[in-house]
VOGU-3710 file (C-alpha; in Angstrom, 3 decimals, decimal comma):
1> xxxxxxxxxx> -16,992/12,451/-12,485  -14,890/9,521/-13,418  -15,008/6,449/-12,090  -12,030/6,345/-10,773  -12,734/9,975/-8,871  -15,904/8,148/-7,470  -13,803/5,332/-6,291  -11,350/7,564/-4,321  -14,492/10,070/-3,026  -16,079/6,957/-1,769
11> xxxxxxxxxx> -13,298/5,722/0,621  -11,816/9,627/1,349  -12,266/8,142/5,069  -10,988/10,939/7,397  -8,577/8,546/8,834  -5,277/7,771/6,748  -4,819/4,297/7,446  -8,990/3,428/6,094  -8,079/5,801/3,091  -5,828/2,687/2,065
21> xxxxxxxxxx> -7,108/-0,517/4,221  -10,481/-0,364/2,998  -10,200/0,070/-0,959  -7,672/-2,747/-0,685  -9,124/-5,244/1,153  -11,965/-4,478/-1,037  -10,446/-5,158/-3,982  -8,917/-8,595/-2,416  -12,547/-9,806/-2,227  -13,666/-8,338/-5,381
31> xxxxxxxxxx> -11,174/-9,659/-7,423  -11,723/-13,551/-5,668  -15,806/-12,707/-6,707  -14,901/-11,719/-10,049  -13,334/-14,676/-10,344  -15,576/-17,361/-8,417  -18,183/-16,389/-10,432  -17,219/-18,063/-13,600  -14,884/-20,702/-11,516  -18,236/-21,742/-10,427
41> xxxxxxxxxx> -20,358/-21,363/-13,108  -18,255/-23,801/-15,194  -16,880/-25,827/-11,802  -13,231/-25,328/-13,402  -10,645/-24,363/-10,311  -8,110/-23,482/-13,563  -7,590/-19,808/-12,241  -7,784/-20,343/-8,618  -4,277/-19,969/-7,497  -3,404/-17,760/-10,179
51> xxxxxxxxxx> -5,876/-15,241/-9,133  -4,153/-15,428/-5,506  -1,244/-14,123/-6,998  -3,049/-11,705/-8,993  -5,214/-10,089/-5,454  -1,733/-10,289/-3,841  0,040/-8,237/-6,667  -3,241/-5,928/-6,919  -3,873/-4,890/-3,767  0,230/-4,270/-3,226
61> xxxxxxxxxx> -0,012/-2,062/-6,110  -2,971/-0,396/-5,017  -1,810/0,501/-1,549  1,199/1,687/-3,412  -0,130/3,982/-5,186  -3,444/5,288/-3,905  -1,968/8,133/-1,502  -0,380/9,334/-5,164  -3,930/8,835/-7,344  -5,419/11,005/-4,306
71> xxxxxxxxxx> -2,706/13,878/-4,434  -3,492/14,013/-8,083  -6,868/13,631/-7,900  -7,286/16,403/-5,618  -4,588/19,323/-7,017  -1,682/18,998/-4,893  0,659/17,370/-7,609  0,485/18,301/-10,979  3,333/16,369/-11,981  3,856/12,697/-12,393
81> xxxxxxxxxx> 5,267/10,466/-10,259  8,506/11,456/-10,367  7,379/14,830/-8,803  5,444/12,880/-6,570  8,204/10,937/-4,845  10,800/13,999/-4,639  11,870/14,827/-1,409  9,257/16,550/0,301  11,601/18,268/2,651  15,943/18,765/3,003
91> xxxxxxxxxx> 17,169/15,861/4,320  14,842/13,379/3,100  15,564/12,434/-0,205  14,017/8,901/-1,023  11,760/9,405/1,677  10,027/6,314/-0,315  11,874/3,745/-0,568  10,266/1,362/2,827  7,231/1,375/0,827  8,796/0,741/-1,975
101> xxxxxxxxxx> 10,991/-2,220/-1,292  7,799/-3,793/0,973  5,865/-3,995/-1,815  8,731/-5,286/-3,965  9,358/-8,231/-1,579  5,173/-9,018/-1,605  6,266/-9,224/-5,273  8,426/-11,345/-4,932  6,806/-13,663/-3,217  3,740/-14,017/-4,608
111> xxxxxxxxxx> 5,168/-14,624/-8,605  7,547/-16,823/-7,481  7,091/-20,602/-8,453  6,448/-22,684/-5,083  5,974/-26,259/-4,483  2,649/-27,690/-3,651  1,477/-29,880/-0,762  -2,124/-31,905/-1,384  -4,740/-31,443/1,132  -7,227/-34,419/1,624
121> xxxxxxxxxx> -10,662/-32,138/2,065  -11,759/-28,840/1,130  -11,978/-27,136/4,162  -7,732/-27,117/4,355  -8,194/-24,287/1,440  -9,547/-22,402/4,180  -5,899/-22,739/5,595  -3,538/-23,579/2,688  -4,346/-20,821/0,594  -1,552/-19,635/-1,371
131> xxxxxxxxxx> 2,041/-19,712/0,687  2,635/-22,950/-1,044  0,815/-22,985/-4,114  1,322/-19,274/-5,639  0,653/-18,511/-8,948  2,595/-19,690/-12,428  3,484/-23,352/-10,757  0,041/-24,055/-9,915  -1,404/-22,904/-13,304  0,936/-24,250/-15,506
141> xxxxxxxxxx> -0,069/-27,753/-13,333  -4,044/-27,543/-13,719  -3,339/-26,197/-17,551  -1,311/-29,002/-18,645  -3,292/-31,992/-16,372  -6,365/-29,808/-16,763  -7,462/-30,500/-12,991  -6,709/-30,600/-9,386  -7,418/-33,537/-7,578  -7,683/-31,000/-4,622
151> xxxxxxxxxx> -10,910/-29,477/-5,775  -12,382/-32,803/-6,732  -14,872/-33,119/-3,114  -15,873/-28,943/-3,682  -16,208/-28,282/-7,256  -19,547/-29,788/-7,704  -20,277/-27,888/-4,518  -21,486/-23,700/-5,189  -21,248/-23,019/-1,354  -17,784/-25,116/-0,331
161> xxxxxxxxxx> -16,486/-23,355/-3,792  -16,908/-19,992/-3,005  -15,891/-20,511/0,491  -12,697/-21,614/-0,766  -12,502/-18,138/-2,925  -13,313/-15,977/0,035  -11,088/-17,536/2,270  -8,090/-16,764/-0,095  -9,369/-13,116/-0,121  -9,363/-13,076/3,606
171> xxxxxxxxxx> -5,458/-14,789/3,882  -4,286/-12,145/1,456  -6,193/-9,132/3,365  -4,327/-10,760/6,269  -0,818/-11,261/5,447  -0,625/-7,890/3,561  -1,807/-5,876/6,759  1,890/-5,020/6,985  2,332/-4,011/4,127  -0,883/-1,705/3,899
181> xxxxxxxxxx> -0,023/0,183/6,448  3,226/0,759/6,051  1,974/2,519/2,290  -0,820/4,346/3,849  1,801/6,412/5,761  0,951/9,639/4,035  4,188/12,087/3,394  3,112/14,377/6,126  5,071/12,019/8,532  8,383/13,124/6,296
191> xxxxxxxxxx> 7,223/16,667/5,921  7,122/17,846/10,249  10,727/18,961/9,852  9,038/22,326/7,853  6,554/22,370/10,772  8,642/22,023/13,753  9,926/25,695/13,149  6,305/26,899/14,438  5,885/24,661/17,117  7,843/22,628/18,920
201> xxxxxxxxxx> 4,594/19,988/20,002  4,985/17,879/16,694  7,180/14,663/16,882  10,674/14,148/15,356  9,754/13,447/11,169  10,848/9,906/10,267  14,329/9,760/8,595  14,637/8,322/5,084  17,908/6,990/6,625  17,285/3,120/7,619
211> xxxxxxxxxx> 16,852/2,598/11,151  17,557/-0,778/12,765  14,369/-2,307/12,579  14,186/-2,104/8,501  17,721/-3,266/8,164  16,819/-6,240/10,435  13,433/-6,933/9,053  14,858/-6,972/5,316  17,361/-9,309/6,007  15,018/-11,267/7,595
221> xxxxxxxxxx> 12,967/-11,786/4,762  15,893/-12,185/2,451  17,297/-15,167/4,867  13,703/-16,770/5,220  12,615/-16,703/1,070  16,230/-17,699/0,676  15,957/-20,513/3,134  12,359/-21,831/1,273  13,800/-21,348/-2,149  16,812/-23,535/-1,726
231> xxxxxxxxxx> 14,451/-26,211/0,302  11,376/-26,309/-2,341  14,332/-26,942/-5,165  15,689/-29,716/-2,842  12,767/-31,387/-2,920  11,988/-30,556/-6,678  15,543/-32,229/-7,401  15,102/-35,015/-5,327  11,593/-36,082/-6,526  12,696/-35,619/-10,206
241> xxxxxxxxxx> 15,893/-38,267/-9,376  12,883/-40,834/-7,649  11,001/-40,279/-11,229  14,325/-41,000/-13,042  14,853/-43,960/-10,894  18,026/-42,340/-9,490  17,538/-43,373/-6,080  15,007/-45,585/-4,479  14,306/-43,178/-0,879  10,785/-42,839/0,598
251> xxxxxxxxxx> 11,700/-39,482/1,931  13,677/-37,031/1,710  16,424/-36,437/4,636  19,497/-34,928/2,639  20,183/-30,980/2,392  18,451/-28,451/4,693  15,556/-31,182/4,944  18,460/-32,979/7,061  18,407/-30,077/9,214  14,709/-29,422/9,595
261> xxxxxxxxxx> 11,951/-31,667/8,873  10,193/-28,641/7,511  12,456/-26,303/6,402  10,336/-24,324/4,045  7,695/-23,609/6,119  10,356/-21,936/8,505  11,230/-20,220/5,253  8,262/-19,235/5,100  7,271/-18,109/8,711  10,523/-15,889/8,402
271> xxxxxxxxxx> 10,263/-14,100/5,499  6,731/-12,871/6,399  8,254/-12,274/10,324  11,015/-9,820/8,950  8,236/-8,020/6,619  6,009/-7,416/10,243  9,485/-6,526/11,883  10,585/-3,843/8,976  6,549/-2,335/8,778  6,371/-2,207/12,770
281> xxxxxxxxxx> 9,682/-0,638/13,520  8,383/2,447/11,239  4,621/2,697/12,298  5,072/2,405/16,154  7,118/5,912/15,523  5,611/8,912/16,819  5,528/10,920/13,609  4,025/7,772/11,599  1,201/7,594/14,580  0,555/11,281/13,522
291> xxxxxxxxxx> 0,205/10,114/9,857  -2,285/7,556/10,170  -4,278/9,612/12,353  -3,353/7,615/15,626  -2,017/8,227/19,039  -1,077/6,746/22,011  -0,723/3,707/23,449  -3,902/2,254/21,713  -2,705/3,673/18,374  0,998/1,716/18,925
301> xxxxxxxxxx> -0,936/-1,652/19,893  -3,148/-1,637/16,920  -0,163/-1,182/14,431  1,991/-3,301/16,383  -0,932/-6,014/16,046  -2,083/-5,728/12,451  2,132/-5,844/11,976  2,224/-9,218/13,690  -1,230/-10,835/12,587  0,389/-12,214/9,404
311> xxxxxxxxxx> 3,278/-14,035/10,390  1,304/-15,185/13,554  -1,634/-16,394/11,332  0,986/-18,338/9,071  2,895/-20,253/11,838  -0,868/-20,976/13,717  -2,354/-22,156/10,615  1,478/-23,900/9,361  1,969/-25,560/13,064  -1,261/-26,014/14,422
321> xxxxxxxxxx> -4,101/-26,948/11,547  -2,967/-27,665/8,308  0,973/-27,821/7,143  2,859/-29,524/9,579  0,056/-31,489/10,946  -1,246/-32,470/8,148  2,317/-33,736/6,851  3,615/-35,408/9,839  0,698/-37,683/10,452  0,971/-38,367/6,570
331> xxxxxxxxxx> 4,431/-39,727/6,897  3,609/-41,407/10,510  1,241/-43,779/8,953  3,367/-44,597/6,032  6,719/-44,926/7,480  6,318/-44,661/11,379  7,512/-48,363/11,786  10,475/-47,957/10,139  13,692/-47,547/11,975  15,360/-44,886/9,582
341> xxxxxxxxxx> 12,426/-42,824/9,427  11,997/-42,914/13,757  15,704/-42,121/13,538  15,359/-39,097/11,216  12,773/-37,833/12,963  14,293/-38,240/16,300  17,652/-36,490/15,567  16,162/-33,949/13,320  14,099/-30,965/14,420  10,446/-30,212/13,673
351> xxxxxx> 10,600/-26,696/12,161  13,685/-24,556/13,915  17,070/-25,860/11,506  19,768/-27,691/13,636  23,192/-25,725/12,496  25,652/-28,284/14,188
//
């Protein structure tokens, strides 16, 4: 037996929705123990945000492609992948393509460069994670200074060290929960057309045509990583004209940070919202409840709510702990006696962008 047959034996949970949840939270912890091991051993936090990206883009692709490793695994499809993802019954033709562009968008996200916000202790890692310090920017930063003064109060520390490694396992488990389920929909939920011609008891199959809630939810996201892109590269621009001596402001009030004082992390509670709104619109269905081995009420909640933990986690951690807490009482101490700064602050909202 191969290892890989072992793997998929050992989590061949009866229910669909474990079949995929389990192996990937799984590997979102493994991989952040893989790499705390050595992070600690040689008190180096080089490969720490790099390795979020990595246990984001893992576990996506696992979830992704685990119902197809167990098809093959166990018979049904001797083909590849192509055969795989042909339509499994007339009508529904690219009955894949939810998963598909979900788990592009997670991709998306997690390799893009983002800006980076410091954190005075190490117990914000425990909230900052990785929605503002994902992958190449952050590594490209601790390669060429060859430190982050973030780490400097927990990298002596084993225990604070590793806590800061499982917490980013637990944020990505977290704000892929979406995402997860919406790929361990197994193809039986496109396949009850063939069915319904022996009994009439099995719900309506779920149509590879969009319905409202995908269209909504994807442009959603597109609006809200549109929304932080353009804000982080305001503030990149502006902070490189302070360097170049271009201007002499203290902060930055000009672009969409005129119209929010935190516009990118409404960018960022968005684009995870309309990911929740596109994966719940599909799973509360009837047909996907029969899928994941659910039903009733209970089974709608507990989609519903592992839809809407993410973007629920991000704006509690984002609005109550760490990010716009943290930020605002930086800026009150420095400029909170100044007149243009009280002004700014006054006329400009908190998080929601003014559009007049």
């Amino acid at each position: 037996m191969t290892l890989l047959q072992t793997f998929l034996k050992a989590t061949a949970f009866r229910n669909p929705l474990l079949r995929t949840l389990v192996p990937s939270v799984a590997l979102a912890f493994g991989i952040q123990g893989a790499v705390a091991v050595p992070s600690i051993a040689g008190q180096t936090e080089r490969f720490y945000d790099l390795s979020g990206s990595v246990t984001y883009l893992s576990c996506t692709a696992l979830s992704l492609f685990l119902p197809y490793l167990r098809a093959k695994s166990a018979g049904t499809v001797t083909g590849g992948l192509a055969q795989y993802l042909s339509a499994p019954a007339p009508g529904q033709d690219f009955w894949f393509w939810r998963q598909a562009v979900l788990s592009a968008a997670v991709g998306l996200w997690a390799t893009r460069c983002m800006s980076t916000l410091p954190r005075p202790h190490w117990i914000y890692y425990i909230e900052e994670l990785t929605w503002d310090s994902v992958g190449t920017f952050l590594y490209k930063r601790i390669t060429d200074d060859g430190h982050d003064s973030r780490f400097d109060s927990i990298r002596g520390s084993p225990p604070k060290f590793f806590v800061a490694f499982f917490a980013q396992a637990t944020w990505v488990s977290l704000c892929l929960l979406p995402v997860i389920a919406t790929n361990a929909l197994p193809r039986s939920a496109f396949q009850l057309a063939r069915l319904q011609d022996v009994t009439k008891t099995l719900p309506v199959p779920v149509s590879a045509k969009p319905y409202l809630t995908d269209i909504l939810g994807i442009f959603i996201f597109i609006f809200g990583i549109t929304f932080e892109i353009i804000a982080d590269r305001q503030k990149s621009a502006w902070s490189k004209e302070k360097k170049e001596k271009k201007h002499s402001e203290e902060f930055l009030t000009r672009g969409l940070w005129g119209r929010s004082r935190h516009p990118n992390y409404f960018g960022e509670m968005t684009l995870w919202s309309g990911i929740a709104i596109a994966a719940g619109g599909l799973l509360v269905r009837n047909s996907s409840q029969v899928g994941l081995g659910l039903s009733g009420l209970g089974g709608k909640v507990l989609v519903a709510g592992m839809c809407a933990a993410s973007p629920a986690f991000v704006a509690f951690l984002l609005l109550k702990v760490s990010g716009v807490p943290l930020s605002e009482n930086k800026y009150d101490k420095r400029y909170g006696d100044r007149k243009d700064y009280q002004k700014w602050k006054q006329e400009t909202p908190m998080l929601i962008p003014r559009v007049w």
